[in-house]
N, C-alpha and C positions, 0 to 999 in steps of 0.2 A: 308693956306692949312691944317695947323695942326686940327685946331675950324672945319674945314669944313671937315676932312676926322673923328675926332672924333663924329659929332655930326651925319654923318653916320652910324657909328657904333651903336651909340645910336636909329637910329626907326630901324636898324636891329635887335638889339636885341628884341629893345620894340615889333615889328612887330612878330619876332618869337613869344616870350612871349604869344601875343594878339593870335595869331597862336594854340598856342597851348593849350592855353587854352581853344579855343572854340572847337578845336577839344575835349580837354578830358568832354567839358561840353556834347556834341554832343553824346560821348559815354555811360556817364552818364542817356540822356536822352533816348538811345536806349538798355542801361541795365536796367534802373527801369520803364521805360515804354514799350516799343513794346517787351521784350523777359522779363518782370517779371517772368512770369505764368512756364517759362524753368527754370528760376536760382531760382525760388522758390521750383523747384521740385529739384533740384539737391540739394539744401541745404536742403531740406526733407529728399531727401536718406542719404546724410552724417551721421545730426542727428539721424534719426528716422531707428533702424532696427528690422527690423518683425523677432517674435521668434515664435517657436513651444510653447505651453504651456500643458504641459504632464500632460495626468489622471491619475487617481489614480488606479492602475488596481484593479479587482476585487477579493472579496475571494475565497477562496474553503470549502467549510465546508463540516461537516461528516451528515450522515443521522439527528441526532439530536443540529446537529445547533455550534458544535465546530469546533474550523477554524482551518484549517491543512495548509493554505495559508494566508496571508495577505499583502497587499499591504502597504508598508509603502515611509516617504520622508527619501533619503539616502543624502548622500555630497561625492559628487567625488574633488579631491584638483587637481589642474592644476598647473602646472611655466612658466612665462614668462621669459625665460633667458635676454632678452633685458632691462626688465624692473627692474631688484635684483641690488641693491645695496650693499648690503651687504651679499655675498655669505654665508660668515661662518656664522652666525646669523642664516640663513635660513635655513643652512644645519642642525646645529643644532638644532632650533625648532621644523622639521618637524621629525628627528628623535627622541627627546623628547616626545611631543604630539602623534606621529603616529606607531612609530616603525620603517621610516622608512630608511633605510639604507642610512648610509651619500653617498658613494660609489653612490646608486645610484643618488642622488641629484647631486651629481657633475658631474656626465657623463651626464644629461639632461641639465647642465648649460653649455657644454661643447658640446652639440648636434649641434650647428648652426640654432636650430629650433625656430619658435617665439612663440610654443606655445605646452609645453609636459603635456601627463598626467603623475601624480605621482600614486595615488588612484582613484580606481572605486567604489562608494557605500560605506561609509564606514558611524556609528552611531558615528557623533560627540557631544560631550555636547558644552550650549551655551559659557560657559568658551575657549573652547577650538578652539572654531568658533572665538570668540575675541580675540586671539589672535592670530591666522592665518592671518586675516585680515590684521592687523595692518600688515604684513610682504611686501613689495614693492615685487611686482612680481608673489607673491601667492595667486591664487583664489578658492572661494571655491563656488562648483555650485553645488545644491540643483537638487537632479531627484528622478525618483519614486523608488522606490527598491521594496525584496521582501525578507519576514522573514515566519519562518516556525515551527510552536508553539510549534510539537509535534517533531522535529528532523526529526528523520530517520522513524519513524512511516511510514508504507503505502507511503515512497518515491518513488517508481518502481511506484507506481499507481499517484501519485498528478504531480511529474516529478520537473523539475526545469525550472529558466528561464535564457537568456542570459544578459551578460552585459546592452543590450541596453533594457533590462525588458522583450523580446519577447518568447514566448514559445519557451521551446525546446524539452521535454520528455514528456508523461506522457499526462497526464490532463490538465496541461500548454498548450503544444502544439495542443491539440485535439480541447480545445476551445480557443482557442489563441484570435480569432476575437470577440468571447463573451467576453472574460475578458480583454482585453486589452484599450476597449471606443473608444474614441475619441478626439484626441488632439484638444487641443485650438488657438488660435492666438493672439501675445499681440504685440503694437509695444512699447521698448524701448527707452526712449532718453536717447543719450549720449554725454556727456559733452565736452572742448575742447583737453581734452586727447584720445579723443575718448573708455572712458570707463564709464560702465554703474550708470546712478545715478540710483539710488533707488527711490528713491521720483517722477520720471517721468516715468512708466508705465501706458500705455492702452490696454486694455482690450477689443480687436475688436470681437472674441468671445472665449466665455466661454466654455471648455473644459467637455468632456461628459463623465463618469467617466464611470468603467468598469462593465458588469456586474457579478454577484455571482453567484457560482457554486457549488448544492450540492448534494454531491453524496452518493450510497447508503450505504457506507461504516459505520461500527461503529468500532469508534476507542477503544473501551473498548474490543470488542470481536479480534479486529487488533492485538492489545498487547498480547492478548492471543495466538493467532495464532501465532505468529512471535517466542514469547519465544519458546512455546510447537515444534514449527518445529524444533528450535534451540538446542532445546534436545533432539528430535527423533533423527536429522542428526547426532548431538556426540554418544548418547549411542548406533547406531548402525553402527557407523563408514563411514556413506554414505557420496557421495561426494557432491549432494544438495538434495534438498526436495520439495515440494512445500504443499500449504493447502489454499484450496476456502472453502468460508462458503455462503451456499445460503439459502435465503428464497423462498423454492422450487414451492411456489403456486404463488411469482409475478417474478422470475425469479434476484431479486434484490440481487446481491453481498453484502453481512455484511462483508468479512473479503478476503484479497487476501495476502497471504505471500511467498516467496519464501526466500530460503536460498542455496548460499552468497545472499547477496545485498550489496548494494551500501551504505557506514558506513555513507557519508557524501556527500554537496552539492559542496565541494570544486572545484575547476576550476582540479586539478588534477584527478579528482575520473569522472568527465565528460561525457569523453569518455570511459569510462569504458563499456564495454560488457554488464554490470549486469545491467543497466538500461533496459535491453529489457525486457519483461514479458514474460518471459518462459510458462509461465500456458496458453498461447495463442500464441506464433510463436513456438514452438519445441513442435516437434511429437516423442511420443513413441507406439511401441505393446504394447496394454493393456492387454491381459495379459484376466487371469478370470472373470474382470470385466466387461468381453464384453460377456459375455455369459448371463447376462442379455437382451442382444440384440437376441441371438443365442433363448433365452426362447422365449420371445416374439414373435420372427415369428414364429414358433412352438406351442403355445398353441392360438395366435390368428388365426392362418390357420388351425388350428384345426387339426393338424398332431399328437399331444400330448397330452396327458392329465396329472394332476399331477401322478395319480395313473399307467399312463404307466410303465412297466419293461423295465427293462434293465442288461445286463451280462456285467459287469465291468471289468470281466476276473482276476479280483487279483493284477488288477493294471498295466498289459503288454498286450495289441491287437498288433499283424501284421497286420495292414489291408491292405497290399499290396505296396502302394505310399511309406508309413511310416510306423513307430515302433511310436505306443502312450505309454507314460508314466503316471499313475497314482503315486501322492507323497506317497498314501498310498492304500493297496490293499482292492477291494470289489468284493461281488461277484453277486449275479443278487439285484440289488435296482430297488426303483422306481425313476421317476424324477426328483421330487422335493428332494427326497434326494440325490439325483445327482448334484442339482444345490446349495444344502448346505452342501453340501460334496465338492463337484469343483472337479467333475470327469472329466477329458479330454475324457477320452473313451467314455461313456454313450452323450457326446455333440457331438462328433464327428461318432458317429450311429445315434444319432435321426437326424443332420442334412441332414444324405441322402433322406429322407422324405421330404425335400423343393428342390425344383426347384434352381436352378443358379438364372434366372433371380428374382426369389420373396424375395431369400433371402438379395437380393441384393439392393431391390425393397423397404425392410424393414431396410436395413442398415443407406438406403438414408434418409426413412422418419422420423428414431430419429439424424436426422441433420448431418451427418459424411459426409465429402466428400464437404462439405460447410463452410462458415463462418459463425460465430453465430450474425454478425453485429454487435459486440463492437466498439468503436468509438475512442479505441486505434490505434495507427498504428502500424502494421508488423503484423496481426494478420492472420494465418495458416489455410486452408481451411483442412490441414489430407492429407491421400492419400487412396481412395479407387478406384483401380484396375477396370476400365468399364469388364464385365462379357468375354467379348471375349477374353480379355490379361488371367483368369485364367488358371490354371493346372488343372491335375487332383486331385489332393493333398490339392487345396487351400480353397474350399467351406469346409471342415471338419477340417483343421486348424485355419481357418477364425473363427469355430465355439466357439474356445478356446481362441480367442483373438491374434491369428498370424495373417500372412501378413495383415494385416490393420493397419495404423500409425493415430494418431487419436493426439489431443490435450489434456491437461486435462480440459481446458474449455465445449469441447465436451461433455466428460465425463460425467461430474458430472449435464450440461444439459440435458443429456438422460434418467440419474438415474430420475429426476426429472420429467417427462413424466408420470413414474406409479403413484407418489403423487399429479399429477391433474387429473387423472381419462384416461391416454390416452392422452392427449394432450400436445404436444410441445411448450413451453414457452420461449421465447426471454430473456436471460442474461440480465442485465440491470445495469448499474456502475453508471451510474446519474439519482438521483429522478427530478431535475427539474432546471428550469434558473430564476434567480431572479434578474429583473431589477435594475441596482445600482443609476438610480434617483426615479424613480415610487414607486419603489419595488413591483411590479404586478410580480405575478407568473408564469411560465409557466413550467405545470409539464409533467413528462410522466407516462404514464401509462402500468400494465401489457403488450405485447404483444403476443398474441396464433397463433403461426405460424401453426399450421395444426391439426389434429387428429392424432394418428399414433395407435396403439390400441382402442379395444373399452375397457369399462368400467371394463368387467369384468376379461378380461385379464391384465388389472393392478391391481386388486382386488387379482389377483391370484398369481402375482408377488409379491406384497407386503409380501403374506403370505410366500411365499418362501425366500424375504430377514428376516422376522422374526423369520424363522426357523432357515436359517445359523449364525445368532447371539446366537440364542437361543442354537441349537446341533451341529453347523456345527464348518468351519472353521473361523468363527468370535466370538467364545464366549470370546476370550480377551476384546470383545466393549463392553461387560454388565456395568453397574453402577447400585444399589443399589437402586435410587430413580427413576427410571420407566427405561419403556419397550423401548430399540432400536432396529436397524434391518440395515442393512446392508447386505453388499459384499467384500470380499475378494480378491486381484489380485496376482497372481505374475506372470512375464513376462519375458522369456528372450529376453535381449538388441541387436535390430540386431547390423549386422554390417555393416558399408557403400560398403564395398565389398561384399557383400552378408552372408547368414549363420547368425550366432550368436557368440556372443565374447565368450568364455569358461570361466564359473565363475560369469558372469556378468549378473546384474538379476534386475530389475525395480518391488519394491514391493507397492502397492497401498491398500489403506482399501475407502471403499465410503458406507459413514452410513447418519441413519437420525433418530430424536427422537422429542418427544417422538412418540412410533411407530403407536400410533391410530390419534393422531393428528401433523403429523409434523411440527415444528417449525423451525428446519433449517436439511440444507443435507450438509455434507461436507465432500469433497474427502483429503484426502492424500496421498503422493506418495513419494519414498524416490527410488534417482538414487545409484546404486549400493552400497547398506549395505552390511556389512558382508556376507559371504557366510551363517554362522546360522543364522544369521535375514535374511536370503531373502524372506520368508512368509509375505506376507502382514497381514495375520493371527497373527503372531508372532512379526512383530514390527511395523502396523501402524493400526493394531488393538485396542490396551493399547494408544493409541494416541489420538484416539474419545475418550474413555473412560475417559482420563485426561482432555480432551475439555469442555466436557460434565459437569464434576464436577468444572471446574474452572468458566464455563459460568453459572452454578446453585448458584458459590455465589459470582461472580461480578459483575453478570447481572442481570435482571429483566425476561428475557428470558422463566427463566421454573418456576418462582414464582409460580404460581398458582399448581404447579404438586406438592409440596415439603409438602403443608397443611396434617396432618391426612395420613401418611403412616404407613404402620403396619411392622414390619416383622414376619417371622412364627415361631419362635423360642421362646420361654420363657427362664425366667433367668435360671430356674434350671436345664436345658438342653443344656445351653451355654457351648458348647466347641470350644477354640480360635474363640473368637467370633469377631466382626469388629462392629466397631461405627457404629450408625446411621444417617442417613443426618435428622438435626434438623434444618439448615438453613430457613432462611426468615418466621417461624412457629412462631403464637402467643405466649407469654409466660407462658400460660396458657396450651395452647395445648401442647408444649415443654415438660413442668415439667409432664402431665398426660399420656402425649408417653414415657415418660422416665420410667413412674411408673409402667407402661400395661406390658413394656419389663422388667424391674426390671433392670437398670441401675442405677448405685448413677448420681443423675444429683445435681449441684451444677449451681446456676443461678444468674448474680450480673446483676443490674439492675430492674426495677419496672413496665416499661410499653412499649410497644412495641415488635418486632418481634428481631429473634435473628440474629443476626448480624456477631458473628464470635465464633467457637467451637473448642477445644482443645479435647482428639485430633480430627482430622476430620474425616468427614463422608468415612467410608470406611478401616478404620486406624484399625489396630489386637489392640484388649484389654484383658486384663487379669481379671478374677471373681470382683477383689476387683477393678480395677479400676473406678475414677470418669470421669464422663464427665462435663467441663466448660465452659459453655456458658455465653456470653455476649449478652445482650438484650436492644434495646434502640428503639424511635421513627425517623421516617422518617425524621423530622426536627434535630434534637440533636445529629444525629450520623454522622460522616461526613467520617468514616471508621479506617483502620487499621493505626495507624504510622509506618511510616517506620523508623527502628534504623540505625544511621551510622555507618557505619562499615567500612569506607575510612580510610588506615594504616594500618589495622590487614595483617596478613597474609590470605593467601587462606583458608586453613582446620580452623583456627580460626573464619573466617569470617561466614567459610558454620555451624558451629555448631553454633553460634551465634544466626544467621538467623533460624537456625531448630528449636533451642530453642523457638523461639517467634512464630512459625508458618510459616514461611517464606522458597520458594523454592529458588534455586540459579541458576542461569544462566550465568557460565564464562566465560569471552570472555579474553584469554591470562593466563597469572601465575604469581606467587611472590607476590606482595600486592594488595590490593586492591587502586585502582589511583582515580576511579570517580564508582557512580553508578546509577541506573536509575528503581524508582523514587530518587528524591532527599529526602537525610534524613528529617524529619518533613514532610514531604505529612503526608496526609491521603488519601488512598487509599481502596477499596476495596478488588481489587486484591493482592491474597500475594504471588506474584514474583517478584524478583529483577533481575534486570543486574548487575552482577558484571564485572568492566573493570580493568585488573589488569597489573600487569607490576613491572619489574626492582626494587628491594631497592633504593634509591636515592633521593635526591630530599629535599623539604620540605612536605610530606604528613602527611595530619589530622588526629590523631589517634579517635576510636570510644572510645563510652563510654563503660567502662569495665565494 
C-alpha cells in the first residue's frame, strides 16, 4: 500500500509538472508569437520616450545689425528627493556651485515630491556641470534661454521673455511666433533605471530655429536719448519724460526712451507698470504743439495767410465762453509770428474762420483720433470728441492744444507730415524678418497713409517752425553747426475729474535738423517739471539742442553738415566767444578753420578727421585760450576711453569725468558702486552712468 500510494504520488506530481509546463510553453508561444507586435510596443514605450527638442529662438538686432536679444542654451538644475543619497553633500554642493540656499534644498527633499525644480536657466561652466552630475538625484537639463547684450538699453521696446522662453513684453511678445521656430522631436532611450542614456537619442525631426528681428532702432542714438531724458527729468525736477527720434521721410523709430523704466529683467521688476510704453498707451493735452495742426487747416483752407493780422490784446481776450491767457503780451502781429510766438489768442481768433466739421475733418487727416498701427500692444487711439459732443468753447481751445488727448506717438507723426511735402507716413519700429535657416529677407517698407496738405502748405509750415527756433519760443534749440526748427508746447494736465490740476503742466519741445534737409524729428515731453521750467521753450528746448551735439559726435548722422562751416565773427572782435564745432572735419580743413577764426588750434595726430575736442563745440573761451583736437583715421580710432571712477566719491567722480571730457549721469549718492560704459571701452559717446551707493563694501578705487 505504502510503494503503491507513493508511486501515485509520484505521476501526480510528475503529471502536474508535465502540466504545467506545457501550459507555460503555450504561453510562451502565444507571447512571442500571436501578441509579439503588442509587447514589442509596450516595451518601446517603456524604453523609448519622445521629447520636445527646443529651437534656438531668434535675435533682435538694432537697425545696423547689433543684437539687443539673443538666444542662448541655459541649464535649469532639478532634484530627485527619492533618488539623493546623501542629502548633506548635495545640500551643500548646490549651495557651493549655485548660491543656493541650503534651507531651500532641504524643504524640496522634504517636499514628498519625485521631482523639484531648484534653478531655471542658469550659465553653468563645464566644471561645474561635472560635478552636478556626479550628485545621485540632481539633474541638469539644458533649454533655450535668453541674454540681452546691451542691459536695459531700449528694454520697454525689445520686452523680455518668460521662464518657458515665450514672449511677454515688448518685441518678444509682438513677434513671439517669428522668433520663437519650431520645436523638434527626438525619441530617448532609457536605460533599466529608467533614466536617460546619452548615447541613445533619435533624432525624428529636426527643430526649425527662430527667426531674427530687426528693428529700426539705433542703439548709439538710444544711449543718447535715454541718458539726455535722464537729465532733463532731474535738472527740472519732473516726475517722467519721454523722447522719439524719427526718421521723418520713412516714418522709422531711431530712438524710443522713456523715463523711469524698468532698471532690470529680474522676475521681480516683471510686473512692473514701467514696461508699458507710455509714448503710445497714455494721453496728454498737447498743449502748443497742436497748433501746428490749428495752422494747417487754416492756411490749407485758405482762411489765412502768413501775413494775416491779428490783435493779441496784451496777452488777456474775454471772448465770452473764456478768459484766454497769453504768457507774454502782444499787440496786433501777423500769423506766423503768432505761431512763433505761441499766442493762444491770435489761434483761438483765426480758428473762428474754420467750420466745426473741417476742422475736425483736418484733426482726423494728420492721424488723431486713430492708431498709428505699431505692432506693440496697448497702443492708444487719443480721444477726439465727434463734432456734436463739442461746446461752444471747444473748437477755439482745441485750437491751443486743449480738450484733445492725443499720444506722443501721434505727435511727433503729424510734425512729420510737413517734412514729406503733406503726406502721412506710418511710424515704423521694425525694418524687416530675417529667416533663421535661409536667411532670406523680408523687409518693410515706408508706408504713406494719405495726403493731408498740399505741398505748399507744408512749405509754409516749415518756415514758420524755422522761424519759432529762429525768434520765437524755441531759440534755446539753436546749436552752432546748422540750422533747426521746431515747436514749442506747454500744456496744462487735465484732470480725471474734469478742469485742470493747479500747478501742474506737461512741457514738450518737437524739433527737427538740419532744417533744409531733415535728418531726424524728435519730440520731448517732460510730465510736470517745476513750476519755472514748465515752458517747453525753457526746458525741453536745451534738450534737442544737447541731442543734436551729442548725435553730431557720436553718430555719423550729421557728418556731412560739420565740413567747411564759418562763423561770422573774427578774432579780434571775439567777445566771450564759444568754441567751434571742428568735429568729424579733415585735418587739414580743421587747422585752416581755426586759422580763418583765429583760434590757437593745437592738433595731435597726422591723418584723418578729428575725432574728439577739448573744449567742445559750443563751450565759452577766453582770447588766449587753445583749442585741442585729436585726429585719427576711420580704421585706427576706435574712440574715447573711458576712466574708472568706481570708489571715488560723487563730486570727485563728477570733476574727474569733467576733466577728461566726460558728462555724468547719477543714478543714487555716496560712491560710485558700477558704471556704464565699462572702464577701458572706447566709446564715442562721452557720457557715463554713474550707479552710486552706501560706503561699504569692497569697492575698486579709480586711478587717481
Amino acid at each position: 500500500m505504502t510503494a503503491r500510494a507513493d508511486s501515485r504520488r509520484v505521476y501526480l506530481v510528475g503529471g502536474a509538472f508535465v502540466l504545467m509546463t506545457m501550459i507555460l510553453w503555450a504561453r510562451l508561444v502565444h507571447v512571442q508569437y500571436f501578441q509579439r507586435e503588442r509587447y514589442r510596443a509596450v516595451a518601446r514605450n517603456q524604453m523609448m520616450v519622445a521629447e520636445d527638442v527646443p529651437s534656438v529662438r531668434g535675435f533682435i538686432f538694432d537697425r545696423n545689425g547689433r543684437a539687443l536679444a539673443m538666444g542662448v542654451r541655459l541649464h535649469s538644475i532639478s532634484l530627485s528627493p527619492d533618488e539623493v543619497t546623501n542629502p548633506r553633500r548635495v545640500a551643500a554642493e548646490l549651495q557651493n556651485e549655485l548660491d543656493i540656499p541650503s534651507g531651500q534644498v532641504n524643504r524640496a527633499l522634504r517636499s514628498g515630491k519625485r521631482f523639484v525644480w531648484l534653478e531655471r536657466q542658469r550659465l553653468l561652466t563645464d566644471e561645474a556641470i561635472e560635478r552636478l552630475s556626479a550628485l545621485k538625484g540632481v539633474g541638469i537639463h539644458m533649454e533655450p534661454g535668453r541674454i540681452y547684450p546691451y542691459g536695459s538699453v531700449a528694454n520697454e521696446i525689445v520686452g523680455f521673455v518668460g521662464v518657458d522662453n515665450e514672449g511677454m513684453t515688448g518685441i518678444e511678445a509682438a513677434f513671439d511666433f517669428q522668433l520663437r521656430g519650431v520645436f523638434g522631436r527626438a525619441h530617448v532611450l532609457r536605460n533599466g533605471k529608467y533614466t536617460e542614456d546619452r548615447y541613445h537619442r533619435f533624432i525624428e525631426k529636426k527643430p526649425r530655429n527662430g527667426n531674427h528681428v530687426y528693428l529700426t532702432i539705433d542703439v548709439a542714438l538710444q544711449e543718447i536719448a535715454e541718458t539726455e531724458l535722464a537729465c532733463a527729468v532731474a535738472a527740472n525736477d519732473a516726475t517722467s519724460g519721454s523722447i522719439i527720434v524719427m526718421d521723418p521721410h520713412t516714418g522709422e523709430i531711431l530712438a524710443l526712451a522713456e523715463y523711469p523704466s524698468p532698471k532690470s529683467r529680474s522676475r521681480s521688476q516683471r510686473a512692473d507698470s514701467l514696461w508699458t510704453l507710455r509714448t503710445m498707451s497714455h494721453v496728454y493735452e498737447p498743449g502748443s504743439t497742436f497748433k501746428l495742426v490749428t495752422a494747417a487747416a487754416l492756411i490749407d483752407s485758405r482762411k489765412v495767410t502768413a501775413e494775416s493780422k491779428f490783435d493779441a490784446e496784451e496777452g488777456r481776450a474775454n471772448v465770452g465762453v473764456t478768459v484766454i491767457v497769453d504768457p507774454h503780451p502782444y499787440g496786433e502781429i501777423t500769423f506766423a509770428e503768432a505761431f512763433a510766438l505761441s499766442s493762444n489768442i491770435v489761434m483761438y481768433k483765426a480758428s473762428k474762420d474754420l467750420d466745426n466739421d473741417e476742422f475736425y475733418r483736418y484733426i482726423r487727416l494728420f492721424g488723431f483720433g486713430e492708431k498709428t498701427g505699431m505692432p506693440l500692444r496697448g497702443e492708444s487711439a487719443g480721444n477726439v470728441r465727434p463734432v456734436d459732443n463739442w461746446s461752444l468753447r471747444t473748437k477755439g481751445t482745441m485750437a491751443f492744444g486743449q480738450e484733445v488727448a492725443v499720444t506722443a506717438l501721434q505727435m511727433i507723426t503729424a510734425f512729420a507730415v510737413i517734412l514729406n511735402d503733406g503726406v502721412l507716413i506710418a511710424p515704423r519700429l521694425v525694418r524687416g524678418v530675417v529667416d533663421g535657416e535661409t536667411g532670406k529677407a523680408e523687409e518693410t517698407s515706408p508706408i504713406e497713409v494719405r495726403r493731408v496738405v498740399s505741398r505748399s502748405t507744408a512749405k509754409t509750415l516749415r518756415q514758420f517752425c524755422t522761424r519759432a527756433v529762429a525768434e520765437g519760443t524755441g531759440v534755446l534749440a539753436q546749436v552752432d553747426f546748422m540750422t533747426v526748427a521746431g515747436k514749442t508746447g506747454t500744456a496744462q494736465k487735465a484732470s480725471p475729474r474734469g478742469g485742470y490740476l493747479p500747478g501742474k503742466y506737461v512741457a514738450s519741445f518737437i524739433g527737427y535738423a538740419p532744417e533744409e534737409d531733415p535728418r531726424i524729428l524728435c519730440l520731448i515731453l517732460l510730465d510736470e517739471p517745476r513750476y519755472d521750467a514748465r515752458y517747453g521753450g525753457s526746458s525741453c528746448a536745451p534738450v534737442f539742442a544737447s541731442m543734436c551735439r551729442e548725435m553730431a559726435e557720436a553718430t555719423d548722422l550729421f557728418s556731412g553738415l560739420l565740413v567747411g562751416q564759418k562763423l561770422e565773427t573774427p578774432r579780434s572782435k571775439r567777445v566771450d566767444s564759444r568754441a567751434p564745432n571742428f568735429l568729424r572735419m579733415e585735418r587739414s580743413a580743421a587747422l585752416e578753420r581755426g586759422r580763418d577764426l583765429g583760434f590757437n588750434v593745437l592738433c595731435t595726430g597726422e591723418l584723418g578727421r578729428v575725432v574728439s575736442q577739448q573744449p567742445g563745440p559750443g563751450m565759452p573761451m577766453d582770447e588766449d585760450d587753445v583749442i585741442r583736437l585729436a585726429v585719427a583715421d576711420g580704421d585706427g580710432w576706435r574712440g574715447n576711453a573711458i576712466p574708472d571712477l568706481r570708489g571715488l566719491a560723487v563730486q570727485e567722480a563728477e570733476a574727474k569725468a569733467e576733466q577728461l571730457g566726460f558728462r555724468c549721469v547719477l543714478v543714487g549718492n555716496g560712491v560710485v558702486k558700477a558704471q556704464n560704459p565699462e572702464p577701458g571701452e572706447r566709446v564715442r559717446r562721452r557720457m557715463l552712468r554713474l550707479y552710486c551707493g552706501a560706503v561699504g563694501g569692497q569697492a575698486r578705487g579709480g586711478s587717481r
